[in-house]
C-alpha positions as CSV (number, residue, x, y, z in Angstrom):
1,X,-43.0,-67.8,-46.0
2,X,-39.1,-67.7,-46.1
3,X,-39.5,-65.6,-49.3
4,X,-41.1,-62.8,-47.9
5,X,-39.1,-63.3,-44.7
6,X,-36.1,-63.1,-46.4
7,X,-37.4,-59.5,-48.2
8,X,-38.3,-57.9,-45.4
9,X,-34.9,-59.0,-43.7
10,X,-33.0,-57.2,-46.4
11,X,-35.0,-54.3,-46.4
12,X,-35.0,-53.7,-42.6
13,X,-31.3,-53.9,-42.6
14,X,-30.7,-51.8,-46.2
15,X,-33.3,-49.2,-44.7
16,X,-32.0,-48.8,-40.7
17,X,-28.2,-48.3,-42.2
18,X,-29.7,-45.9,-44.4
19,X,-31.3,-44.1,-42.0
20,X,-28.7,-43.9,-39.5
21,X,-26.4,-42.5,-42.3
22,X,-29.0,-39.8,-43.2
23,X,-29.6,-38.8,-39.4
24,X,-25.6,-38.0,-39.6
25,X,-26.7,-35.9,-42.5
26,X,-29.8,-34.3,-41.0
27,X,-31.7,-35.1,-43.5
28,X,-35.7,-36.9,-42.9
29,X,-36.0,-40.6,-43.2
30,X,-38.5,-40.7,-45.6
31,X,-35.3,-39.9,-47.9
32,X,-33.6,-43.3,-46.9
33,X,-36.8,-45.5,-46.8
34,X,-37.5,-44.4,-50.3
35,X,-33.9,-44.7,-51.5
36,X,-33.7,-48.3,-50.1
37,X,-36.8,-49.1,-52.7
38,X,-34.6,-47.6,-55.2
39,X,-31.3,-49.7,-54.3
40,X,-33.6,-53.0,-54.4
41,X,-35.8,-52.2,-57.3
42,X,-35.0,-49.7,-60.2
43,X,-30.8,-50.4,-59.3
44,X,-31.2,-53.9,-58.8
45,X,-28.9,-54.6,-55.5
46,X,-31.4,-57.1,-54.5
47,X,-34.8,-58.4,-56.5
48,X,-37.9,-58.6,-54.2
49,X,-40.0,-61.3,-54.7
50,X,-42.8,-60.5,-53.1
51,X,-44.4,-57.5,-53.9
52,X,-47.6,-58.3,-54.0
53,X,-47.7,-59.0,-50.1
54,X,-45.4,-56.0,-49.0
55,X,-47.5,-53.9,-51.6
56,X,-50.5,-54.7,-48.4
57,X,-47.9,-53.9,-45.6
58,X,-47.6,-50.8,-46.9
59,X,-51.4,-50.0,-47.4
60,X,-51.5,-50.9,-43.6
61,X,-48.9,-48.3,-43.0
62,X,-50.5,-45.6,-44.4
63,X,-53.6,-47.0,-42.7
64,X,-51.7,-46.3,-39.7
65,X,-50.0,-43.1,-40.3
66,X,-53.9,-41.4,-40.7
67,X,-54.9,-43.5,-37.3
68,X,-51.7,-41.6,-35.8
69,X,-53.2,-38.6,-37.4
70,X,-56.5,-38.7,-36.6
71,X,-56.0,-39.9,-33.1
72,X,-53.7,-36.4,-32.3
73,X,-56.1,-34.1,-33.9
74,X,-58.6,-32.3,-31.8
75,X,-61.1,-29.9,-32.4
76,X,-59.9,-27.9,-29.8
77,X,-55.8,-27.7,-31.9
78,X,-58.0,-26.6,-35.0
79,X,-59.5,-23.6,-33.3
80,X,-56.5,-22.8,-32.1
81,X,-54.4,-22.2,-35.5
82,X,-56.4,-19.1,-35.9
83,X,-58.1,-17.7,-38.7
84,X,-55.1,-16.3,-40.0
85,X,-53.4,-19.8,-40.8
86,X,-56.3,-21.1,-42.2
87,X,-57.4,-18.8,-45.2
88,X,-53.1,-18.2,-46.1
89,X,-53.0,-22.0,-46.2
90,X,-56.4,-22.0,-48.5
91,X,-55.0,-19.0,-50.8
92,X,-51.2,-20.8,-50.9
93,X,-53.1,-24.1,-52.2
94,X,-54.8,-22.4,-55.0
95,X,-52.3,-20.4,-56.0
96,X,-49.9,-23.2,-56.0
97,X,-52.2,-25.3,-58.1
98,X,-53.4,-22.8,-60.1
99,X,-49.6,-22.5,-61.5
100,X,-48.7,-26.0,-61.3
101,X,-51.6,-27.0,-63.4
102,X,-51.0,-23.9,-66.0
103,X,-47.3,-24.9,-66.3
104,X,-48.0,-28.7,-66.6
105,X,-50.5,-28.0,-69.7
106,X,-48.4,-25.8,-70.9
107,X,-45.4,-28.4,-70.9
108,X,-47.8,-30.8,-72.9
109,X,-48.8,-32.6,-69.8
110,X,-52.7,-34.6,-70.4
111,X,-55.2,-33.5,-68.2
112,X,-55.4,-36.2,-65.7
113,X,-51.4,-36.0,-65.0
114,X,-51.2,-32.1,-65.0
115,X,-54.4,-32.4,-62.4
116,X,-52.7,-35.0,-60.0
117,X,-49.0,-33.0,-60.7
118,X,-50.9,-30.2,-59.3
119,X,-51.9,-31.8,-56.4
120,X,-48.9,-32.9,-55.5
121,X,-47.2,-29.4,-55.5
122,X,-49.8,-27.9,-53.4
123,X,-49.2,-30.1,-50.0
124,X,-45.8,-29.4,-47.6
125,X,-44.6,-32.3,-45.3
126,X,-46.2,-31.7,-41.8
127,X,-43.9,-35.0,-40.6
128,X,-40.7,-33.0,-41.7
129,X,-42.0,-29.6,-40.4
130,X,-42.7,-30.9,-37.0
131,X,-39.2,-33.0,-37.0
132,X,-36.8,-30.3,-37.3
133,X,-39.2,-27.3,-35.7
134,X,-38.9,-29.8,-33.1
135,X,-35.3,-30.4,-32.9
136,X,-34.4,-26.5,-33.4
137,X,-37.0,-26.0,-30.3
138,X,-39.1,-23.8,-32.8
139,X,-42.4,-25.5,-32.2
140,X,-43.5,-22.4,-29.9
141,X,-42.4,-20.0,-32.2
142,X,-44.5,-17.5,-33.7
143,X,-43.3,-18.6,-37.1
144,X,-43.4,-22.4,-36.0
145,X,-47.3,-22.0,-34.7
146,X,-48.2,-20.2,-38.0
147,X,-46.2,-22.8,-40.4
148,X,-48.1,-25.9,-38.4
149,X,-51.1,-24.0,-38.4
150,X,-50.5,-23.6,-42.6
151,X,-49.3,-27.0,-43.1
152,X,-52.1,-29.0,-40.2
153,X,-54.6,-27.2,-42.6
154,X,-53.0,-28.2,-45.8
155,X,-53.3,-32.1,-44.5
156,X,-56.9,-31.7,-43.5
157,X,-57.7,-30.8,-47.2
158,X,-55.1,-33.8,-48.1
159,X,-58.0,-36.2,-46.1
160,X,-60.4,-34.9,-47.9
161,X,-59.3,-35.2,-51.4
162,X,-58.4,-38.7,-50.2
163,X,-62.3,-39.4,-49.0
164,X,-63.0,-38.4,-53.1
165,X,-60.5,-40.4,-54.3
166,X,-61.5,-43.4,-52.6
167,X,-63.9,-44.3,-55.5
168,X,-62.6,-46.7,-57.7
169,X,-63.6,-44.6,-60.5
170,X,-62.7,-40.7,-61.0
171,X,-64.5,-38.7,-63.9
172,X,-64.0,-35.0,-65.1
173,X,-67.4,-35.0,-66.0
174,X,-68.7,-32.1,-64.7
175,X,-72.5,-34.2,-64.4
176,X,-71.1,-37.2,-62.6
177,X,-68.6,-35.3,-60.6
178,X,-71.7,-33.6,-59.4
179,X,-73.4,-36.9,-59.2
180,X,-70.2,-38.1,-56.7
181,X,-69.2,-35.0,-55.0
182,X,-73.2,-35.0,-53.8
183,X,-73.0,-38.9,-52.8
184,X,-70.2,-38.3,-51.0
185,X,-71.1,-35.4,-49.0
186,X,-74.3,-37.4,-47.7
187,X,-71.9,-40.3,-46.7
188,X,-69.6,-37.9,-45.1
189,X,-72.2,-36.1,-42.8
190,X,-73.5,-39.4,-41.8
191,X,-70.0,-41.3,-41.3
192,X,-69.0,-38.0,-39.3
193,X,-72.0,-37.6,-37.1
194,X,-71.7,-41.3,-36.2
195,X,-67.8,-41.2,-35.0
196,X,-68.6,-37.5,-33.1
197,X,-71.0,-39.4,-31.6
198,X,-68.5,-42.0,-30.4
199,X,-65.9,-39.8,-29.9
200,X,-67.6,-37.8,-26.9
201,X,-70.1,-40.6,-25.4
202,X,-69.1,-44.2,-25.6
203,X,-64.8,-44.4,-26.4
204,X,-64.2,-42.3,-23.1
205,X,-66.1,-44.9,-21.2
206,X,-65.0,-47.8,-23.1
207,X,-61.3,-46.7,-23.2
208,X,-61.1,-46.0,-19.2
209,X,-62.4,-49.5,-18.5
210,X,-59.5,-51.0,-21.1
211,X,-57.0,-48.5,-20.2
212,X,-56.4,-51.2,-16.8
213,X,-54.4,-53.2,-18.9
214,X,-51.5,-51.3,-21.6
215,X,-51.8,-54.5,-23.7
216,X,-55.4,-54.3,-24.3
217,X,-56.1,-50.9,-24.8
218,X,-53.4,-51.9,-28.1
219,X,-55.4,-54.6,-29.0
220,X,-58.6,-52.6,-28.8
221,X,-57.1,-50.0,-30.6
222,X,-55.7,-52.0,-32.7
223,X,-59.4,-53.8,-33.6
224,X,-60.8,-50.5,-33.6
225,X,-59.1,-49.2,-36.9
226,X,-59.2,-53.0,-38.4
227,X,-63.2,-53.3,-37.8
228,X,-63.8,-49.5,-38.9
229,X,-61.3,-49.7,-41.9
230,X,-63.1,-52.7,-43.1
231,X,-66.8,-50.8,-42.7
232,X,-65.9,-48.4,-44.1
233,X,-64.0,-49.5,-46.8
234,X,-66.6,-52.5,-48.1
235,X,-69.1,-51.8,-50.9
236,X,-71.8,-50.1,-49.2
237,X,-70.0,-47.4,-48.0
238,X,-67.0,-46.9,-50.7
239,X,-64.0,-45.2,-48.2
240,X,-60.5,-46.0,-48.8
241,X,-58.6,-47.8,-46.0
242,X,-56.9,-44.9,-45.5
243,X,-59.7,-42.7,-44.5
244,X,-61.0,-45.4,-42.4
245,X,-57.8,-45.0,-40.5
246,X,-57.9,-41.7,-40.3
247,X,-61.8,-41.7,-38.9
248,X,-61.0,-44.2,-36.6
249,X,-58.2,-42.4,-34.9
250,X,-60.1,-39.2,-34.5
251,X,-63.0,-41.2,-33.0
252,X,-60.6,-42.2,-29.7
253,X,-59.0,-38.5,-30.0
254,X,-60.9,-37.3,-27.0
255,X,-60.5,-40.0,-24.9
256,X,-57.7,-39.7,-21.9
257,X,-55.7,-42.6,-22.9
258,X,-54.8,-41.0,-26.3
259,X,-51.2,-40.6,-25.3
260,X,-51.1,-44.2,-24.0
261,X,-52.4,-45.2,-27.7
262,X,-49.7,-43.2,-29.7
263,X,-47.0,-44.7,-27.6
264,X,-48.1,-47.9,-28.6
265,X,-49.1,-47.9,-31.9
266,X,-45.9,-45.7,-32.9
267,X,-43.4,-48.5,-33.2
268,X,-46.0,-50.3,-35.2
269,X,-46.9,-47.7,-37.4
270,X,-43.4,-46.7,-38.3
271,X,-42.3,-50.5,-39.5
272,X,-45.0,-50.7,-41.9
273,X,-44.6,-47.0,-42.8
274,X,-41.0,-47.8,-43.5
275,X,-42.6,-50.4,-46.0
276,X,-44.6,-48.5,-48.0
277,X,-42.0,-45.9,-48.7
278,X,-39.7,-48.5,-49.3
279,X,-42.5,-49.8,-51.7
280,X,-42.7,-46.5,-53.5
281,X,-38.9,-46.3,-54.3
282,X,-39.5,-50.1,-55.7
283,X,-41.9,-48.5,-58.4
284,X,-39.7,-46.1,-59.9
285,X,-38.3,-46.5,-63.0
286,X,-35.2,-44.6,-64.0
287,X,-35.6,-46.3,-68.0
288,X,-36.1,-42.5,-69.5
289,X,-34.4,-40.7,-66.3
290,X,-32.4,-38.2,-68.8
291,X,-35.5,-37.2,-70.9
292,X,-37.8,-37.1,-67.4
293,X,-34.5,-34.9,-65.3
294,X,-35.8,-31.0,-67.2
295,X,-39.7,-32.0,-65.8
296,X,-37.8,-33.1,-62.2
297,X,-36.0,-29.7,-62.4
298,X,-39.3,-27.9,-62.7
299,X,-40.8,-29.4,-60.4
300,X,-38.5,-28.8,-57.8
301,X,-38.3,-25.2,-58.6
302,X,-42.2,-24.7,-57.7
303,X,-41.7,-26.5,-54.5
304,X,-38.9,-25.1,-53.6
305,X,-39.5,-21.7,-54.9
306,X,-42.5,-20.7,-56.1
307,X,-44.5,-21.8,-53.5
308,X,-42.5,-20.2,-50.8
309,X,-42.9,-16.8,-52.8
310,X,-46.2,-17.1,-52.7
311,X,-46.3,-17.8,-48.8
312,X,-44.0,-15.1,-48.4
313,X,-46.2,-12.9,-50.2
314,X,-49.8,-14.0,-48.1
315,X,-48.1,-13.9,-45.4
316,X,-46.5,-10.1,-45.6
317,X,-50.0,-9.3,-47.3
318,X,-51.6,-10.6,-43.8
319,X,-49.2,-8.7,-41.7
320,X,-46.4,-10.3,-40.4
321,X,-43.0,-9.1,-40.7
322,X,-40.8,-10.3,-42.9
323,X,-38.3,-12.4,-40.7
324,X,-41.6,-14.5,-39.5
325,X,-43.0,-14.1,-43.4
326,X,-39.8,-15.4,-44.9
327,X,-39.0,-18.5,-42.1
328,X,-42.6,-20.0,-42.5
329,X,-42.1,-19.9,-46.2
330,X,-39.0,-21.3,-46.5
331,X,-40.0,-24.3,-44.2
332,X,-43.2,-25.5,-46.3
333,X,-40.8,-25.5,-49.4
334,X,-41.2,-29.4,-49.9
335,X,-43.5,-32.0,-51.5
336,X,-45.9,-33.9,-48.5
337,X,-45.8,-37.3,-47.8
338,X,-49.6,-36.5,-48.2
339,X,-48.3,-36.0,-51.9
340,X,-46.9,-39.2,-52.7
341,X,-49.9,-41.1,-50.8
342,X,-51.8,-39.6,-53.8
343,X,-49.7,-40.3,-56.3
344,X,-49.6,-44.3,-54.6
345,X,-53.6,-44.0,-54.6
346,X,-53.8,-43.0,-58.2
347,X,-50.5,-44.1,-59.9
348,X,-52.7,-46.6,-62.2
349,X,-54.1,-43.3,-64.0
350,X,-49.9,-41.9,-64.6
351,X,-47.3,-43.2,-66.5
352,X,-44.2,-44.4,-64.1
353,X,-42.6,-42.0,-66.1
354,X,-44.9,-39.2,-64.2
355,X,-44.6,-41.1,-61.0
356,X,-41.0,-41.3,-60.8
357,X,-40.6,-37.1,-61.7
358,X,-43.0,-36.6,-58.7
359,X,-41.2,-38.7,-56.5
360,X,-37.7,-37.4,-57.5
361,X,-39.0,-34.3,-57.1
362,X,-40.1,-34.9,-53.9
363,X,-36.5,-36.5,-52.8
364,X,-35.3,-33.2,-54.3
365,X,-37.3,-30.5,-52.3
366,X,-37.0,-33.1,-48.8
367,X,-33.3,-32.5,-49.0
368,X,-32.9,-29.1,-49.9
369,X,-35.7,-27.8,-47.5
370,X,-34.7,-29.5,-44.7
371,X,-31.5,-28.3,-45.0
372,X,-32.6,-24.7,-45.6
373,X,-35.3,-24.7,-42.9
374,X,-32.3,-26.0,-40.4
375,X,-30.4,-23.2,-41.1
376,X,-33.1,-20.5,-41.7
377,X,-31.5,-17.6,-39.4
378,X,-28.3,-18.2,-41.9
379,X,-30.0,-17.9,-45.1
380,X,-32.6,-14.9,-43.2
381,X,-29.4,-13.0,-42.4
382,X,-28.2,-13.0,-46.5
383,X,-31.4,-11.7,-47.8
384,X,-33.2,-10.0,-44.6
385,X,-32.0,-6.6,-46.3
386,X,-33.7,-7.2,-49.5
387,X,-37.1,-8.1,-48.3
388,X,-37.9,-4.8,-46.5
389,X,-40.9,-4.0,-49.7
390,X,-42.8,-6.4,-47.9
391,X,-43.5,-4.3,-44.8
392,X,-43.4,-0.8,-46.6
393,X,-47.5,-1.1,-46.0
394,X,-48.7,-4.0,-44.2
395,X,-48.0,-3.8,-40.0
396,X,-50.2,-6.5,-38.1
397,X,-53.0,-4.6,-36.7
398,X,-52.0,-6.1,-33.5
399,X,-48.5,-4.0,-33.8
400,X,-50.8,-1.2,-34.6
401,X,-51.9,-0.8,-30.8
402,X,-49.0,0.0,-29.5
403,X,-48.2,3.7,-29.9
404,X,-44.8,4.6,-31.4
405,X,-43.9,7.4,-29.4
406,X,-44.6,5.5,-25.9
407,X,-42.8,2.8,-26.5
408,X,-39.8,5.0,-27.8
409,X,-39.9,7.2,-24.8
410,X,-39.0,4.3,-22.5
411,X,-35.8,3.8,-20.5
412,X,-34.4,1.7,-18.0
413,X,-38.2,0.1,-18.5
414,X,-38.6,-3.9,-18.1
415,X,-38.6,-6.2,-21.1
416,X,-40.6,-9.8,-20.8
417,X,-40.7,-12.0,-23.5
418,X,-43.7,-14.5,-23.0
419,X,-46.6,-12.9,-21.4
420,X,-48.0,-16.5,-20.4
421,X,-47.5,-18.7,-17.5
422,X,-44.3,-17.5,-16.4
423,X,-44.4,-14.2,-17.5
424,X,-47.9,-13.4,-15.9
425,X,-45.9,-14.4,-12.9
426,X,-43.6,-12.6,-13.1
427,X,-45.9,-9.4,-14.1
428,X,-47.8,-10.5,-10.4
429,X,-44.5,-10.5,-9.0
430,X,-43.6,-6.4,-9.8
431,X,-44.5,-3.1,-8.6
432,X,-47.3,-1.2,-9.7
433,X,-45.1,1.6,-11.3
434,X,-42.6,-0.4,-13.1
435,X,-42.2,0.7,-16.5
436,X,-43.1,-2.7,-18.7
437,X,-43.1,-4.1,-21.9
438,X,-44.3,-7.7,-23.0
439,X,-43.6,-9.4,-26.5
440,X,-45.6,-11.9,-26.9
441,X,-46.6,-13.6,-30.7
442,X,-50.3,-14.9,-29.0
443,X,-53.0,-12.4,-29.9
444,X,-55.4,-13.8,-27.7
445,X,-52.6,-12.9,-24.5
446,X,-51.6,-9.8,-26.3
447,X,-55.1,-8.5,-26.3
448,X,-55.8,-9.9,-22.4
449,X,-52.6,-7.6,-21.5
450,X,-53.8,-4.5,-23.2
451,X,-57.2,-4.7,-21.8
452,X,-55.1,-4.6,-18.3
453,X,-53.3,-1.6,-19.6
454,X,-50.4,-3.1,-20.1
455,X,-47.7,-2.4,-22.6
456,X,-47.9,-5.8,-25.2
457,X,-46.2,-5.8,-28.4
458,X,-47.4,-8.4,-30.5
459,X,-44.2,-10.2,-32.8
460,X,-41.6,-12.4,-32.4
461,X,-38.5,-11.0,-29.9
462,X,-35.9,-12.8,-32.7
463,X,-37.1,-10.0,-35.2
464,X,-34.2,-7.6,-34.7
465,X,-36.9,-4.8,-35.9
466,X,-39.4,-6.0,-33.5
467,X,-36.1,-5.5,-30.8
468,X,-36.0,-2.0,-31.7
469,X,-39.3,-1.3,-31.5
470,X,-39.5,-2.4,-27.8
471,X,-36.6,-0.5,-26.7
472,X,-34.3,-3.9,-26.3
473,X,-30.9,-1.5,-26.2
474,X,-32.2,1.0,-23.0
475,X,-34.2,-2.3,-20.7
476,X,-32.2,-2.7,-17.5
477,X,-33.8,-5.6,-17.5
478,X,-35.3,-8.6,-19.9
479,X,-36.7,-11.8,-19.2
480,X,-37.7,-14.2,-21.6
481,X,-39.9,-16.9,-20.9
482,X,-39.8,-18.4,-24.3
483,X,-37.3,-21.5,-23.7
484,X,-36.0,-21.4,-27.6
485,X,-31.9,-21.6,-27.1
486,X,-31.9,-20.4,-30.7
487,X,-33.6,-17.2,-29.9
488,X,-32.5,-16.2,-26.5
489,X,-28.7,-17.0,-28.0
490,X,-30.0,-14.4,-30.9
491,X,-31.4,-12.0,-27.6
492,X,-28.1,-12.3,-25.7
493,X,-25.9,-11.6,-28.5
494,X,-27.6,-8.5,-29.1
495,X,-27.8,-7.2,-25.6
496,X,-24.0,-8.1,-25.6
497,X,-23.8,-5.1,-28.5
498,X,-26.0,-2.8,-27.8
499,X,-26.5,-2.9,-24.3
500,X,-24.2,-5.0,-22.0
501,X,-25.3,-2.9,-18.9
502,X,-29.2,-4.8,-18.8
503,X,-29.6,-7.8,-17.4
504,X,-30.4,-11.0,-18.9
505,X,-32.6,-13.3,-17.8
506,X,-33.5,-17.0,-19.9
507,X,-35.2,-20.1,-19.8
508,X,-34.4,-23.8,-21.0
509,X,-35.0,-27.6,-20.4
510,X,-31.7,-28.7,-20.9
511,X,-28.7,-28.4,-19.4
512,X,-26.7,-28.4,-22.3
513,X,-28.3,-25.7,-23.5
514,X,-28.3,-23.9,-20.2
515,X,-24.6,-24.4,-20.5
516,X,-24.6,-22.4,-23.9
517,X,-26.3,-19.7,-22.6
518,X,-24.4,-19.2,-19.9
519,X,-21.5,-19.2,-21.6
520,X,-22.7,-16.6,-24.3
521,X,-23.2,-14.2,-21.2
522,X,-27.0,-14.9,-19.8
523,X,-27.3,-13.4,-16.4
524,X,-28.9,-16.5,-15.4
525,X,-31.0,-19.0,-16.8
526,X,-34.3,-20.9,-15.6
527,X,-34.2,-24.3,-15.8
528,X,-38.1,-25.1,-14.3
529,X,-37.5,-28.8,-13.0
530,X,-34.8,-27.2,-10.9
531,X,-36.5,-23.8,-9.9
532,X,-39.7,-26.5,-8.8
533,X,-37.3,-28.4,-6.9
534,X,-36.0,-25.3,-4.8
535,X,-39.7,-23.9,-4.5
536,X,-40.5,-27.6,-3.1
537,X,-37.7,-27.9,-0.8
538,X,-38.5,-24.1,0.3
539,X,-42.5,-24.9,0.7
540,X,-41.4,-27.7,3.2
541,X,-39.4,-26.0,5.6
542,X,-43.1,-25.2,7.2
543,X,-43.6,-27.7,9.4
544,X,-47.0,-27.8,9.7
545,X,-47.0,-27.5,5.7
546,X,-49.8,-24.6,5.6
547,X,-48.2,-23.3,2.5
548,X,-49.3,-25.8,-0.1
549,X,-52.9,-24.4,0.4
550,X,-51.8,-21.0,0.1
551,X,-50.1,-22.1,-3.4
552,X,-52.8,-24.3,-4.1
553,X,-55.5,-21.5,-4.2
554,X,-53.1,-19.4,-6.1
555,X,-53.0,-21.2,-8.8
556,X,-56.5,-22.5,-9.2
557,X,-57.6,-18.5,-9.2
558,X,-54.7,-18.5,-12.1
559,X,-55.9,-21.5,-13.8
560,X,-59.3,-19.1,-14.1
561,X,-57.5,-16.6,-16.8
């Protein structure tokens, strides 16, 4: 007991300096957890004695991290990444392992490694992607929605390679892969119709009565993936742990206490999470790192670069312009955490020689991605010029509707960025012969506003050619609903060159950022918790307080659109 007390000690303590030192940096976590491994294992700062125990902390971390998963996807999220995202993401992962596995074969790679290699190279980090979309307030983005769209899809063909390598056994027989792949379907369509069946009749019940006490709803939650994990992964069935995680979350995903769960289980999942990274770096062996560093390189160069090319290239082909083409690509430059799960799952059928190249690899394309993806604009502004082929014959149909000459004959007109929400508001709000535009990057609202005969322009206001298309430099007036301080800094800089007599209207969270804005020359900014505040206050000077049914009826008939 003191032994493995003692190892998890140090690596707590190696791991939560690390990490602290590579927030500094803004670089992801995953770097330092896997670099603490390193410093313990291959270096030999400390030796770990227990392996063999934390080896099972981290299978229940990755256990975990599927539950987490699971529990926060909803069928409801997957209709909503579109069509679009979907078959790029399914082209980009054939592609990508098309090439990988060509150039691994024809680098003298075996079959079984070049396969798995492959695999690795085709997945981008979804943890990563959301991290610094999230911090850079790009989650609402039209290229943020599309990347996440990509990269959600990506993970959900990450679950089910994981559901087929959950045999203990994988052949390249093409008669027993049949054999298998047929096995497994059965047991798929039966395990699925069973937890659907949970999902929407018995957890919602179950989970209200719980919900009454925050400590039990953990423990049943808790008991949930345990019990399900351990059906599914016994003898009869087959499953990894893993997947029974993953199952178990999405059977509580439509319940109303999912939010309750994740806040609870997150502090859980990310100590042993933190182990089996940790773990991971512990396994790799740096005894032929010279001869292995050319392989690392190449590596590195398809995450990093040929699969953004290719992106770039669906995406363009699809029609989006190429500012949103070029910043989803360059943001699902990396090797997923999905990857190295794999590579963990199968790493007795590779040589740690292979193991540690994907893993460096992976370190590789963490750091430089999330660097580049945190400073996209930057590196968008260098070569912006360059990529102009890309639209010389692809417009998104949805630009298409908009005729050119309308649009261009405008002045003085309106400019609203965000046709949702606020901006339908605000488009209640204005007279019947105002002259109006609306950018919005939702087709669905694009297509309602157009059916109303409204101007809507479908794109991403940040797009200085999507700017010029809507007239940005002769609006007396723009108002952007979108509350991305990157962007509407972008939006007032322009305005401040090209047309400094409009007015400028934004919206943030933050007063920080509402600080920024002001100071780079917004007009004025929204900030909604104090705009609800002052449409309280001004809601209760009725006495008799008649108007919270009048704006009560208003927005239920709104909540109908």
């Amino acid at each position: 007991m003191g032994t493995i007390f003692l190892d998890i000690t140090v690596i707590i303590c190696v791991a939560a300096g690390l990490s602290l030192l590579f927030r500094l940096l803004n670089q992801p976590a995953i770097l330092a957890y896997i670099l603490t491994g390193v410093l313990l294992g291959p270096l030999g700062l400390f030796h770990i004695a227990s392996t063999t125990d934390l080896q099972s902390f981290g299978y229940v971390g990755i256990t975990l991290l599927l539950f987490m998963l699971g529990l926060e996807l909803r069928l409801k999220e997957l209709a909503s990444i579109g069509k679009t995202a979907i078959v790029i993401a399914f082209l980009q992962m054939w592609f990508t392992f098309a090439i990988s596995f060509i150039v691994m074969r024809v680098l003298s790679y075996a079959i079984t490694p070049a396969f798995f290699t492959a695999v690795a190279l085709t997945f981008s980090s979804t943890v990563i992607l959301v991290k610094i979309f999230s911090d850079k307030k790009d989650l609402n983005s039209l290229h943020g929605k599309l990347a996440i769209g990509i990269s959600l899809t990506q993970d959900l063909a990450a679950i089910i390679l994981l559901v087929f390598l959950s045999n203990n056994q994988i052949s390249f027989s093409p008669i027993s892969l049949t054999e298998e792949v047929g096995a497994l379907l059965i047991k798929i369509i039966i395990v699925f119709a069973i937890i659907t069946f949970l999902s929407y009749s018995i957890f919602p019940k179950i989970t209200r009565y719980v919900a009454r006490s925050t400590e039990s709803l953990f423990l049943f939650s808790l008991a949930w993936v345990f019990l399900l994990t351990a059906i599914l992964s016994s003898p009869w069935i087959g499953f990894s742990i893993e997947i029974g995680g993953f199952l178990a979350g999405l059977a509580l995903a439509n319940t109303n206490e999912t939010y309750q769960i994740v806040g609870r289980m997150k502090p859980l999942r990310d100590f042993f999470i933190t182990i089996f990274f940790v773990m991971l770096g512990l396994q790799m062996s740096f005894a032929h790192v010279l001869s292995i560093l050319p392989m690392v390189l190449v590596l590195s160069v398809i995450a990093l670069l040929v699969k953004p090319v290719i992106l770039l290239l669906l995406a363009s082909a699809f029609g989006f312009r190429k500012r949103t083409s070029f910043l989803v690509s360059v943001s699902l430059g990396q090797i997923s955490e999905f990857s190295l799960l794999v590579i963990f799952l199968v790493s007795n059928l590779l040589t740690p020689d292979v193991v540690t190249t994907i893993v460096l690899a992976g370190l590789i394309s963490f750091a430089v991605s999330s660097y580049v993806t945190q400073n996209s604009n930057f590196f968008y502004k260098l070569v912006g010029d360059k990529l102009t082929f890309l639209e010389s014959s692809h417009i998104h149909h949805l630009q298409d509707g908009e005729n050119e000459d309308d649009l261009f004959n405008l002045k003085k007109h309106l400019v609203i960025i965000g046709g949702h929400q606020m901006g339908n508001s605000v488009l209640e709000s204005l007279e019947k012969d105002e002259e109006v535009v609306i950018v919005d990057f939702d087709p669905d609202v694009v297509r309602r506003l157009r059916q109303k005969g409204i101007k809507a322009f479908f794109g991403d206001i940040a797009d200085p050619e999507i700017q010029d298309r809507v007239g940005l430099d002769r609006a007396r007036l723009v108002i952007s609903t979108v509350p991305d301080v990157e962007d509407n800094l972008l939006l007032i800089e322009r305005l401040n060159k090209e047309n400094k007599r409009a007015k400028i209207v934004v919206m943030c969270y933050e007063i920080d950022d509402a600080k920024r804005l002001y100071k780079a020359g917004a007009d004025y900014v929204v900030l909604p918790h104090l705009a609800g505040g002052r449409h309280l206050a001004k809601v209760l000077k009725n006495e008799d307080l008649s108007e919270f049914e009048k704006y009560k009826n208003k927005d239920l008939e709104y909540f109908k659109i």
